[in-house]
N, C-alpha and C positions, 0 to 999 in steps of 0.2 A: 305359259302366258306371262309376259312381262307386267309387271306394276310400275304402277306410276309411282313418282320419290309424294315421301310426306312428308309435310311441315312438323317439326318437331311435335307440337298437339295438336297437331289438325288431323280431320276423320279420315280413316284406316280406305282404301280405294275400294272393299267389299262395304263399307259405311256410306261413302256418297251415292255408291250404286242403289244401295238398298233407299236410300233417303230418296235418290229421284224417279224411283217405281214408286216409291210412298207418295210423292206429291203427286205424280202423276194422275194417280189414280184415284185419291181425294180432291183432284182439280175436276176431272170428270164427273166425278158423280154427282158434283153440286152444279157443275154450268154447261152449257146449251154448245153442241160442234165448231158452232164460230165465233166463241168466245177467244181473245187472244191472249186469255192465261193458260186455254187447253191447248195450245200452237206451242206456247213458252215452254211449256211440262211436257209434253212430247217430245220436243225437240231435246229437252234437255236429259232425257232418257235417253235418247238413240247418239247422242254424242258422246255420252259417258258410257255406255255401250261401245262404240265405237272406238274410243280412245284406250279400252284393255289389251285390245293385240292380242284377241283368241286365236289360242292355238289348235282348240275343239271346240264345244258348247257349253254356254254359261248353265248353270246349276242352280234353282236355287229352292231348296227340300228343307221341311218340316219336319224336324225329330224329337220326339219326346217333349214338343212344349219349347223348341231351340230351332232356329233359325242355321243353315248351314248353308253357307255360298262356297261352292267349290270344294265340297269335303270340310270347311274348316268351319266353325263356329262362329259366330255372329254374338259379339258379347256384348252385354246386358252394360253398356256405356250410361252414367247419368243423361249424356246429351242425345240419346237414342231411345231410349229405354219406353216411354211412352209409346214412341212411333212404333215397334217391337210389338208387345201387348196390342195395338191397335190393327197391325197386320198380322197378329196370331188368329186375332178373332176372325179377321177378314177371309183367310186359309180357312177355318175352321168349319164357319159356317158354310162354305160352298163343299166341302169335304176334301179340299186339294192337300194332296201331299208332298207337290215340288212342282216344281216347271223346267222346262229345259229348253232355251232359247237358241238355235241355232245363227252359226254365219250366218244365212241369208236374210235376215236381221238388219244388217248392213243394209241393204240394196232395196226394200219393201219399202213402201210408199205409207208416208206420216197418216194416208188415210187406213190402211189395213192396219195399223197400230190403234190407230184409235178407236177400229173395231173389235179390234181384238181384246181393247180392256173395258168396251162398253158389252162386251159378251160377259165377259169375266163378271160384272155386277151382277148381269140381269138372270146371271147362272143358278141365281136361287130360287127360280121361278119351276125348275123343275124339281122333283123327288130327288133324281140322285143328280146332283149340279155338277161333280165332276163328270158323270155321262153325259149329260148335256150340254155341258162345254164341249168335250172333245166332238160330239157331233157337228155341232155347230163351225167349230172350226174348221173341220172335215167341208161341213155344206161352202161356209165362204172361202174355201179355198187360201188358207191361211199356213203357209207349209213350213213356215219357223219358228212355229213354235208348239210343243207338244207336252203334255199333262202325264206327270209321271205315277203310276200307278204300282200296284202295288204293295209291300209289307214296308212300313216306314224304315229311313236310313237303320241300320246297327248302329248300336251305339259300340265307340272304339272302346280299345283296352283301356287309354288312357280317364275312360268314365267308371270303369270299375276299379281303378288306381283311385280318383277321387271318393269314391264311396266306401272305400279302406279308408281313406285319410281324411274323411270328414267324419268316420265313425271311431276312430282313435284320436281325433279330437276332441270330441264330445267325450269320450270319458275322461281326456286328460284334464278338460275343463272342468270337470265333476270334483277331479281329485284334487287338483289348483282352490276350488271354491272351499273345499272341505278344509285345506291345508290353512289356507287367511284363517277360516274361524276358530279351527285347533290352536292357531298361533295368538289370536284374541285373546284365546281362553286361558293359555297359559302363560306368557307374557306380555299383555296390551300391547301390540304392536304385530306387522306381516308387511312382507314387501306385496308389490302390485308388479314384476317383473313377469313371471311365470302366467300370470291369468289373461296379461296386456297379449303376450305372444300367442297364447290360443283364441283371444279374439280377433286377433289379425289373420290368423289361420283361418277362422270361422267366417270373416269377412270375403275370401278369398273364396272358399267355396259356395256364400251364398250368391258371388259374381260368375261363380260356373253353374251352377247348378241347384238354382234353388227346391227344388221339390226333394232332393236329397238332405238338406237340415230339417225341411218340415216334418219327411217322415222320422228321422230325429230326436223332432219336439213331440213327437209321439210316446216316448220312453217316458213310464211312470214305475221310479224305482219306488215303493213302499216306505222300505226301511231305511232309505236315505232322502226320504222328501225333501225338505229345507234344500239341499242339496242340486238334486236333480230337477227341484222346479225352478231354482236361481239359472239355471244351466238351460232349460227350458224356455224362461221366458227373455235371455237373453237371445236365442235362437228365433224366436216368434219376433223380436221384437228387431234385430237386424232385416229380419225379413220384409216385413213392413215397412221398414226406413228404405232397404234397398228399392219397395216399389212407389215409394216416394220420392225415390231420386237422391237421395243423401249422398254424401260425397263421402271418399272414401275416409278421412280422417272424423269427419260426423259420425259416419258409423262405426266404428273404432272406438270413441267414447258412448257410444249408445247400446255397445254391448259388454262395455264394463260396468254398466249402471244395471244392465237387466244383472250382471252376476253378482254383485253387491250390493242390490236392493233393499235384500231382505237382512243384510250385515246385524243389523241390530238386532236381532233374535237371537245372537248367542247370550244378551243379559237376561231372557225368559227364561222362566223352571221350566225343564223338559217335561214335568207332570201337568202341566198347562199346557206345552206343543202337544203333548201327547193322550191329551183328556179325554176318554170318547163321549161324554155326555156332554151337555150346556154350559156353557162356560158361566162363573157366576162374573155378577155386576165387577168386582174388584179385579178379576180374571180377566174378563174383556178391555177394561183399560191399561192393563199390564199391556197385554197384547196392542193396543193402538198404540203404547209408545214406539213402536220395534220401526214405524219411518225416523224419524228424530234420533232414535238411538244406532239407527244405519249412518247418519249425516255426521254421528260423533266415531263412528269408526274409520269412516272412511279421510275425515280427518287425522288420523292416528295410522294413514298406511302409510309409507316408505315411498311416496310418489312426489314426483315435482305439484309446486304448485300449481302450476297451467293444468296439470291432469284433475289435478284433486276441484280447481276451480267448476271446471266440467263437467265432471261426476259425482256432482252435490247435490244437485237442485231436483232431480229426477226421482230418485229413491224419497226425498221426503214426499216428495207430492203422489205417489204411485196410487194411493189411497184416497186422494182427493176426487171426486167426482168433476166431471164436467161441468154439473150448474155448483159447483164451489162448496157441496154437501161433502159428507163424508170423515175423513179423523187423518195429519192432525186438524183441529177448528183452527180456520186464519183469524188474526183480529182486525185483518184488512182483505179486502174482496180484490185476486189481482189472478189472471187465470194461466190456468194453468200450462206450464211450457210444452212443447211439443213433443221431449222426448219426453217430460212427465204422463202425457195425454198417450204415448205408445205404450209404453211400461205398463200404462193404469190396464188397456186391452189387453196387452202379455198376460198378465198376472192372472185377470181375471179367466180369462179360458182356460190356461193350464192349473188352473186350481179348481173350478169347478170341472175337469173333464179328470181329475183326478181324487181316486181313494184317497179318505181319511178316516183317523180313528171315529172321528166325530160325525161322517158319514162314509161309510163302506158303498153305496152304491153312489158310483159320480155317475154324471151324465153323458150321454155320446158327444162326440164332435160336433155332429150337426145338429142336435137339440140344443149345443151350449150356444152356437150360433145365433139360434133363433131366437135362445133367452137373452142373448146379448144384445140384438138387433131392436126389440123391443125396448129399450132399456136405451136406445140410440138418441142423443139430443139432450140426454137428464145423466144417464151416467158415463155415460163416452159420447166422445166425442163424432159426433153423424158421419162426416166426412171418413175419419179416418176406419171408422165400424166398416162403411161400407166399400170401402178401399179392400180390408182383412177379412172380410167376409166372400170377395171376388178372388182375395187368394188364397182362402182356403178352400175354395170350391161348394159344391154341392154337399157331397159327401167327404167331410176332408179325411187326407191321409192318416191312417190307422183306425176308421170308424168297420166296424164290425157289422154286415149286413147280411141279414138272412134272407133266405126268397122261397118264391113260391114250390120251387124243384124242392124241398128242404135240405137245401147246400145254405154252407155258411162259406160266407165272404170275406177277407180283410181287403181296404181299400188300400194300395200301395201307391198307387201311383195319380197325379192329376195335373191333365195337357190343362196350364190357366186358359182363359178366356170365358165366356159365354156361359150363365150359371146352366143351362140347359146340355152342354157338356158331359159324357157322362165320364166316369173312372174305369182304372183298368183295376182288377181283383184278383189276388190271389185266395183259390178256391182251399177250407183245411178239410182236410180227409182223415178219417181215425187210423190209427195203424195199427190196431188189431192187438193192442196191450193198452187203451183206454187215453191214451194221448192223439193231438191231431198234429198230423204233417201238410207239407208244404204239397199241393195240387197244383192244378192248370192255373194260367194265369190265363184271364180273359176279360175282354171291353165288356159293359153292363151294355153299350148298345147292339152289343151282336143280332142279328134278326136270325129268323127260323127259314132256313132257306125254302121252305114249304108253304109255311102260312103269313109268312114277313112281317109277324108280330116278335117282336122281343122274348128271346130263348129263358131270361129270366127277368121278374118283376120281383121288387122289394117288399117284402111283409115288413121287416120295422128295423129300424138301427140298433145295435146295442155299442152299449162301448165294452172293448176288449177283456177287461178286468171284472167283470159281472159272471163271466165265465173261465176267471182265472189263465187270460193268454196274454201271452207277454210280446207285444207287438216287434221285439226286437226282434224274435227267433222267427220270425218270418219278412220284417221289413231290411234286415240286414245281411 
């Protein structure tokens, strides 16, 4: 198949294609057959269509939460990225896995097309909407186009190349974060070169493949918290910008602020990080200085000024709440910036879904969720809660679920869209010397080919570290 030339930054020919099945099909659902925007959107699919010079039939398959036109990936563009998510859902809920639109595509008349995407909606009117699509299109005699079924695409080598290399990112960022605050510690001063190049790395793969960082920000190392949660909530917090549409150099500096947020915790006594009881009155205000005393490190790194200007204002506020409560106290009411209001949600989740001396039982994923969600309007900010809330899913990656069979669960994996959605699990199994190994991996919506009630139901979440497993040895 030949492509069309592109404008230096104009959309990729598998982007307009995708854009004008999108409007297509949002032009339809809202207006009436002889409206002349659904003639416009018609039209302007079967042209663009028409204009690729198939050499076989067009493809267009749902894998793992990714969009794949012609084998090739479908990426997570700023100017796409919405419309993306918005046709994940659309696949999702009808159960479709791909489509396959043949040549005689060409030659069908603008009215079987428009039957054909007015079936495609109403396809959720039956139990299984993918079978009753394909009937239906069988009944109207619609022969170009056909519903691919099926076990979803493989994912290529080049995805388990990326999940090395986003997992030897993560911990180079770990040991980058580590190396600033040893170099703090021992001579006031660290370059920002080393930690700048792993968030560009990190940015890279949350444009491939985001559910591969999140399972990621799953990692709760204990005995290097400070650490691994600076590293964490930079991951949580890219992620959230990426589904915000942040451009790439936004998010470049929005996960150097998740990684030296917390900077100013190397002036704290480690017998106060490390206290397991109540912190006293004089203790907690130590501790509330550690925004202000990030703002004076990051001052002190080895960075251009444009950098340092960037990666100021977020780490002081991380602490500040949404209705302007919280520590440091402003003596001016002015709210809080965007990437401050991301940071503040980072921080929060991976610190409550994680051990501490001061509390040994954290909460699950999806309980900290809820405690967050509550909490939406007064201490985070609503919009963005519920934005990070739709991408962590139901059950987010790494939550630990037990069921009625008594198998345990870890959640690995989750297609975004629709909180009703469910995840896929790897199953742990003991192996006969008092340790669990890696099981089957299976959808929680599988049905009982007998009774077509769900093979497994959820008795309660736990988070991973309540029973001492370490979500890496199985998410990685």
């Amino acid at each position: 198949m030949s492509r069309p030339e592109q404008r230096a930054k104009g959309p990729t020919w598998e982007e307009s294609l995708f854009q004008a099945f999108y409007r297509m099909i949002q032009t339809i659902r809202i207006h009436q057959d002889n409206n002349e925007l659904v003639r416009i959107c018609l039209d302007e699919f079967h042209n663009t269509f028409s204009k690729l010079d198939l050499e076989d039939d067009l493809v267009i398959q749902v894998s793992e939460g990714r969009f794949y036109i012609q084998g090739e990936r479908l990426q997570f563009r700023k100017q796409i990225i919405r419309l993306i998510h918005a046709m994940l859902d659309f696949f999702r809920q009808r159960g479709l896995q791909g489509l396959r639109f043949h040549t005689g595509l060409l030659d069908a008349p603008m009215t079987e097309l428009l039957t054909f995407v007015r079936l495609m909606i109403r396809s959720t009117e039956g139990e299984e909407p993918a079978v009753w699509l394909t009937q239906q299109l069988e009944g109207h005699q619609i022969p170009w186009v056909s519903i691919i079924k099926g076990a979803e695409t493989k994912r290529r080598r080049i995805d388990s190349d990326l999940r090395k290399r986003a997992k030897t990112n993560y911990f180079h960022a770990l040991s980058s974060v580590k190396e600033v605050a040893q170099k703090f510690s021992l001579q006031g001063y660290a370059g920002v070169r080393k930690a700048k190049r792993m968030v560009q790395n990190m940015v890279d793969c949350v444009g491939e493949e985001e559910s591969i960082l999140l399972a990621l920000s799953s990692i709760k190392e204990y005995d290097d918290y400070t650490y691994s949660h600076s590293v964490n909530v930079a991951v949580l917090a890219l992620c959230l910008g990426n589904r915000l549409g942040l451009s790439r150099n936004s998010l470049e500096h929005l996960g150097i602020c998740g990684l030296f947020h917390d900077l100013g915790k190397v002036e704290i006594p480690q017998e106060i990080i490390n206290k397991p009881g109540r912190l006293t009155e004089n203790e907690r205000e130590e501790v509330q200085k550690h925004p202000l005393a990030s703002v004076k490190q990051i001052l002190k790194l080895h960075a251009t000024h444009d950098i340092k200007s960037k990666i100021l204002l977020a780490p002081f506020e991380h602490h500040i709440k949404y209705d302007l409560t919280g520590y440091p106290e402003l003596l001016f009411k002015k709210n809080v910036s965007l990437f401050g209001r991301i940071l503040q949600i980072a921080d929060v989740y991976d610190a409550i879904t994680s051990p501490r001396a001061y509390r040994p039982t954290a909460l699950s994923p999806d309980q900290a969720l809820v405690t967050m969600l509550e909490s939406s309007g007064t201490d985070f900010d609503p919009i963005l809660m519920k934005v990070f809330a739709t991408m962590m899913g139901t059950y987010p990656v790494g939550t630990l679920l037990q069921f009625d069979t008594g198998e345990l669960g870890l959640v690995i994996d989750y297609l975004k869209g629709t909180a009703a959605k469910k995840p896929r699990i790897v199953l742990l199994e003991e192996d006969g010397e008092g340790n669990l190994k890696r099981g089957d991996v299976v959808e929680l919506s599988e049905k009982d080919s007998g009774t077509g009630e769900s093979r497994r139901k959820v008795v309660k979440s736990l988070n991973p570290t309540s029973l001492g497993i370490r979500t890496a040895d199985f998410l990685l």
